[in-house]
N, C-alpha and C positions, 0 to 999 in steps of 0.2 A: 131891364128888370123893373115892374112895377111896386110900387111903393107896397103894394099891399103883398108882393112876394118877399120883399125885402123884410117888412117886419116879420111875416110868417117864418121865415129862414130863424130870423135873429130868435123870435120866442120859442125855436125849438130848442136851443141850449139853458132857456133858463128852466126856475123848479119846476114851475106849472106846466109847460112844454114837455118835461122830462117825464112827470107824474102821469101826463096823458096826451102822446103826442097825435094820436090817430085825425081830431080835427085839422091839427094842422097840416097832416099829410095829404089832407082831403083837399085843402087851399092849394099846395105846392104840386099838386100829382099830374096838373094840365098844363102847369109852366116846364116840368121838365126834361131835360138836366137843366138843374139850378146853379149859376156859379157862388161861389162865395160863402160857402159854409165852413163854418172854423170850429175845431175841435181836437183831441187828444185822443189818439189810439191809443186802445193795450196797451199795458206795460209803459205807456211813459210819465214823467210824474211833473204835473202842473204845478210852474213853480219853480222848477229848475228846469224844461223843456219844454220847447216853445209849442203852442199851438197850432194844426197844418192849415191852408187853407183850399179848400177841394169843389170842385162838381160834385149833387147831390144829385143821387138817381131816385126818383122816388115811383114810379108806374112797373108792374112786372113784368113786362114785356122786355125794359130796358136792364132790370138787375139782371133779370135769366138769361138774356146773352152777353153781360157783362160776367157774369159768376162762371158760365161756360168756356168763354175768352179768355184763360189761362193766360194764353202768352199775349196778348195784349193786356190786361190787366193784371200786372203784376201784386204776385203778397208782400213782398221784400217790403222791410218797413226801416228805413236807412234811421231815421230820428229814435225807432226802437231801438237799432241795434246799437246806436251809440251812446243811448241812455243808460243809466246806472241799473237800469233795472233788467231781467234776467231773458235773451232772446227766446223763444216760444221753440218750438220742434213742430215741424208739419205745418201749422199756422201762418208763419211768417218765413216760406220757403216757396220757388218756384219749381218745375218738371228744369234738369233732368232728377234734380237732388231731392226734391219731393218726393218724389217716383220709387226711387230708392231707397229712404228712409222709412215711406209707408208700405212698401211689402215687409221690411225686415221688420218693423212694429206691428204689425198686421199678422206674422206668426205666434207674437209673443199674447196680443192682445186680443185672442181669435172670440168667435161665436163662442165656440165651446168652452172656454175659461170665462166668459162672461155668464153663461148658462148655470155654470159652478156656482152662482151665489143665487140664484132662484129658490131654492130651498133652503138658506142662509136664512136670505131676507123673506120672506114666508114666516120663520122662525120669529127673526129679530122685530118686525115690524108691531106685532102685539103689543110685545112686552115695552116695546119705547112707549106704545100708545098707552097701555096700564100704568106708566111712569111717570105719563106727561097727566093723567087724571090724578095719580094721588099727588101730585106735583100743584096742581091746577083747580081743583074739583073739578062739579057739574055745572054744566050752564053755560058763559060766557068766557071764553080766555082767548088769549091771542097762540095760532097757530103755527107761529112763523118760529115760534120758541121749539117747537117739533119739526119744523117743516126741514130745517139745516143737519140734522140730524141723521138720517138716513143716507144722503150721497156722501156726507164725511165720512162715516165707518162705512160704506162700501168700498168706500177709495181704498181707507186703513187695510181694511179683510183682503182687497185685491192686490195691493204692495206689500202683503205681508209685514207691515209694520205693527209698531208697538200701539195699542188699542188708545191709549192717551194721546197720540200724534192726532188725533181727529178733531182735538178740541183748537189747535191752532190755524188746522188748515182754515175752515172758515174768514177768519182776519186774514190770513196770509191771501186769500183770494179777494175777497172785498177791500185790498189794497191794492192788488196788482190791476185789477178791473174798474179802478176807479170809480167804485160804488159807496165807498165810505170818505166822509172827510177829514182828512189827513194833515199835517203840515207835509211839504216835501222831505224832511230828514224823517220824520215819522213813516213815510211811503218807503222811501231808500232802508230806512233798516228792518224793516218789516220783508222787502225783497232779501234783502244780505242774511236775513235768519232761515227762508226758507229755504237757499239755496245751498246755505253751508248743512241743513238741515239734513237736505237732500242727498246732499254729497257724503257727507257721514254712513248714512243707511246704505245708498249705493257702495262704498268701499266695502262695510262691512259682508255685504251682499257678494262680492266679488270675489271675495278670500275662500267662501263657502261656494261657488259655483263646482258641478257637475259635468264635466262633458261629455260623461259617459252617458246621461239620458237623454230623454225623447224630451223635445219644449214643453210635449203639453203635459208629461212631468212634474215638470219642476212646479216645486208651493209656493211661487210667487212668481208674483207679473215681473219684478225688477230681476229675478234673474232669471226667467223668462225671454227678458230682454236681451239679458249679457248675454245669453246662450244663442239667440237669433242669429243665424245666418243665410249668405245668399251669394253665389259664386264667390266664396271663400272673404267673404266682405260680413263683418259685424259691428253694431253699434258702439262708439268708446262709450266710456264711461259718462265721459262729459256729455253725451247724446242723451244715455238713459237719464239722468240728473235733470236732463231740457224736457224730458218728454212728461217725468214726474210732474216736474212744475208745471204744464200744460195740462197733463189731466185733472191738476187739483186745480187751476187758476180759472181753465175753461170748463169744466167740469164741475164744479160742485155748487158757487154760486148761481148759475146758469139753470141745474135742477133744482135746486130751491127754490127758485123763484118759479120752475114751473111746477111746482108742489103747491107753491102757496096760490098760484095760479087755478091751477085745478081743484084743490078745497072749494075757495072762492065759487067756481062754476057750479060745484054740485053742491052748494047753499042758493046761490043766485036761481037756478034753474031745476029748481023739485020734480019738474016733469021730465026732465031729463034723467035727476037722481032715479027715481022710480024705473025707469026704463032698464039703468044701469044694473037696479038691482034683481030684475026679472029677465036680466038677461046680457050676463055677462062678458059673452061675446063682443058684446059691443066698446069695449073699457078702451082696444086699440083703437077705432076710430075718433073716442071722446078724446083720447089724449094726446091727438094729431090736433085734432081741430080746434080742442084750447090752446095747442100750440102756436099754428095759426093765429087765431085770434090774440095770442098774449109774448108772442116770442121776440128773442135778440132783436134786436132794431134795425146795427148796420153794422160794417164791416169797412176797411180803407183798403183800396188800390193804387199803383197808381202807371200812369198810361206809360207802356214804351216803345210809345210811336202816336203821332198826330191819328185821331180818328173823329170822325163824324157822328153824333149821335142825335138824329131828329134834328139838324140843322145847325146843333151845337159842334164847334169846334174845339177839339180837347187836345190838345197839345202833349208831345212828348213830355214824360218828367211831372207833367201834372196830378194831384191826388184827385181821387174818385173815391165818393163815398156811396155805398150799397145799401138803400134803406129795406133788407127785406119785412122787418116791420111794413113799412107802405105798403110793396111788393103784395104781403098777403091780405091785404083789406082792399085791394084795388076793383074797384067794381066790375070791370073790363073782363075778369077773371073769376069775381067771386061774387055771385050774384049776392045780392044784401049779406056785404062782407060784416056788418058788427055782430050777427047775429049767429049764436051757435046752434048747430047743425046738422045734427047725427047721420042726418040721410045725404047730407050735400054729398054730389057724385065725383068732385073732384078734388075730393080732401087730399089725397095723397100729392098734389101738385103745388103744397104747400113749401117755404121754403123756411121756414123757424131752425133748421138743422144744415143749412146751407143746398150747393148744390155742384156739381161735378167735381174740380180736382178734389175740391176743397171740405165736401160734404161731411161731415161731422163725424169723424171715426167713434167716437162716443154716444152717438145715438142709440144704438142699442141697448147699452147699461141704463143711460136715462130715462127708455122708454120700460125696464125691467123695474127701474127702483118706482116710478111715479104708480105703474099697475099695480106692480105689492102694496103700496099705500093706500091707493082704491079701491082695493078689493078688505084689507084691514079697516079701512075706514068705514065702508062698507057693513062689513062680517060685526062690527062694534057698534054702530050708533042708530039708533033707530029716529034720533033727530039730528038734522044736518041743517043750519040755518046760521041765517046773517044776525051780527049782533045790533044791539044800538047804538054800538059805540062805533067810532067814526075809525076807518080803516087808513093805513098811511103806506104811500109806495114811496120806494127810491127816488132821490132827486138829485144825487149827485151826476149822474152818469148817463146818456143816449144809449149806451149802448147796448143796455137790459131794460127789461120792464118787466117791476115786480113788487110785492109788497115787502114791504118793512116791516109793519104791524098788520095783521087780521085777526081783528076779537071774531070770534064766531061761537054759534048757542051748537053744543055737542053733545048729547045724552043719550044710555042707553036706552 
């Protein structure tokens, strides 16, 4: 490993690397797989648990058949699951148990109960925007104070929960995600409120379940859940509790940032706003290819069984980190990847929402909540632009990339 990979490796963990890793991807994407990148999955809390250290894959060639390779790279995250903090559903599962968790989640969590909140958020999206102007005025504010807002209370509306639980999900995910900075007891009790949280509402959920109806029935995803079945096999309790925590932890953080993400584009890029607004059709494609351009970064595996990858020797028991960040700026693939794209013919081959076992059961909500945003962002403002004040993204954390602050100029 040359000297000049080794610092690129090492500057990827720090703020400036975190804030904007894409050049450095651009250094590492012909040396890899990289050995020796060190860092913290999900859910573990730096400080009381150790850091792993893994293969970085950084070329898309090499994540798409790592991401595809189920049974060679494994989800199982042995330092999550003995961490204090709360094992994920789906996430951090291999086939056969994967397999079998995500049909019976997959009735509860269908197209159609996600469609349910389409004309919710149609509804709700305005009037937050009317909120956040007398909240704000005209002109310059930061968007990111709106941006958190709308996957929270979707979550809330989809859980059937109390409309006030949406102001904690936030922290409770910008702690499990390791996007905010934390002491380690401050991390751990922040997991331990949202679990007991969780498990409360499921109880109470339980006592009132239904057996007499149809899933898609039921007024809410959580008993939704407890109702799922599949050769006479259903979720316990403690399942649905895992699966909450998963959609608020992986889920709500994750569209925020790609809210603030997509603002951000259609300030940056007027000529693309304008396109948008003569022609709305196109809102799915804008929202792939900001994704693209601004999505999750990576992902940990790790190898069970010795494999070869371009020369590299990965050993049984070894971590492997997934940079689909890289992945989707990789030239190979995406012809002038920095650049957004409305017309690029292979936006759908993007991988910001993962890809085969593992591919994002929540993209569909995310791709519902960020369009109602655009389209209200849209229908409200007849200026959409960048402010002078200087914008600030996350710097905690590889694993998202997103803003923290965006002042941006908003007027009817």
């Amino acid at each position: 490993m040359t000297l000049t990979t080794a610092s690129a490796l090492h500057q990827l963990t720090t703020p400036e690397g975190i804030a904007n890793p894409y050049p450095l991807y651009e250094q590492l994407r012909d040396s890899s797989p990289v050995p020796g990148y060190r860092d913290w999955p999900p859910g573990t809390v730096p400080g009381a648990d150790e850091p792993v250290t893994a293969w970085a894959l950084f070329r898309y060639d090499q994540v798409l058949a790592a991401a595809r390779d189920s049974e060679t790279f494994s989800s199982r995250d042995p330092i999550q699951e003995a961490s204090s903090a709360p094992s994920l559903m789906l996430v951090n599962t291999d086939a056969p148990a994967h397999t079998a968790e995500r049909k019976l989640v997959s009735q509860a969590f269908s197209p159609r109960r996600i469609r349910r909140l389409e004309n919710w958020l149609d509804e709700l999206v305005p009037i937050l925007l009317a909120e956040f102007d007398d909240r704000t005025g005209d002109g310059d504010r930061d968007v990111m104070e709106f941006a958190d807002e709308v996957p929270t209370r979707a979550m809330v509306r989809l859980l059937g929960l109390p409309e006030g639980d949406h102001v904690r999900f936030k922290n409770w995910a910008n702690a499990f995600m390791l996007s905010s900075a934390m002491t380690p007891e401050e991390r751990m009790a922040s997991n331990f409120e949202m679990v007991t949280a969780f498990t409360e509402r499921v109880t109470e959920k339980l006592a009132r379940v239904d057996d007499s109806q149809d899933i898609e029935d039921a007024e809410d995803l959580i008993s939704a859940l407890l109702r799922a079945e599949l050769d006479g096999q259903r979720l316990t309790p403690e399942q649905v509790v895992r699966f909450c925590v998963t959609l608020v932890v992986a889920g709500s953080e994750t569209t925020t940032y790609l809210i603030g993400s997509v603002l951000d584009a259609m300030a940056r890029e007027p000529a693309v706003t304008a396109r948008l607004r003569a022609d709305r059709s196109l809102l799915s494609t804008f929202i792939e290819e900001v994704a693209r351009l601004t999505g999750p970064n990576r992902l940990f595996r790790i190898a069970t069984r010795d494999v070869e990858i371009d020369g590299a020797k990965i050993r049984k028991g070894e971590w492997v980190a997934l940079f689909f960040g890289s992945a989707n700026h990789d030239p190979a693939v995406f012809e002038d990847p920095a650049r957004l794209d409305l017309d690029r013919p292979n936006i759908r081959q993007q991988l910001a929402f993962g890809h085969g076992l593992h591919f994002c059961l929540g993209a569909p909500l995310a791709r519902l909540e960020v369009q109602s945003i655009v389209n209200a962002v849209l229908d409200r403002y007849s200026v959409i632009g960048l402010s002078e004040e200087p914008a600030e993204r996350q710097t905690a954390s590889l694993l998202t990339h997103g803003f923290v602050r965006l002042p941006m100029q908003l007027s009817r």
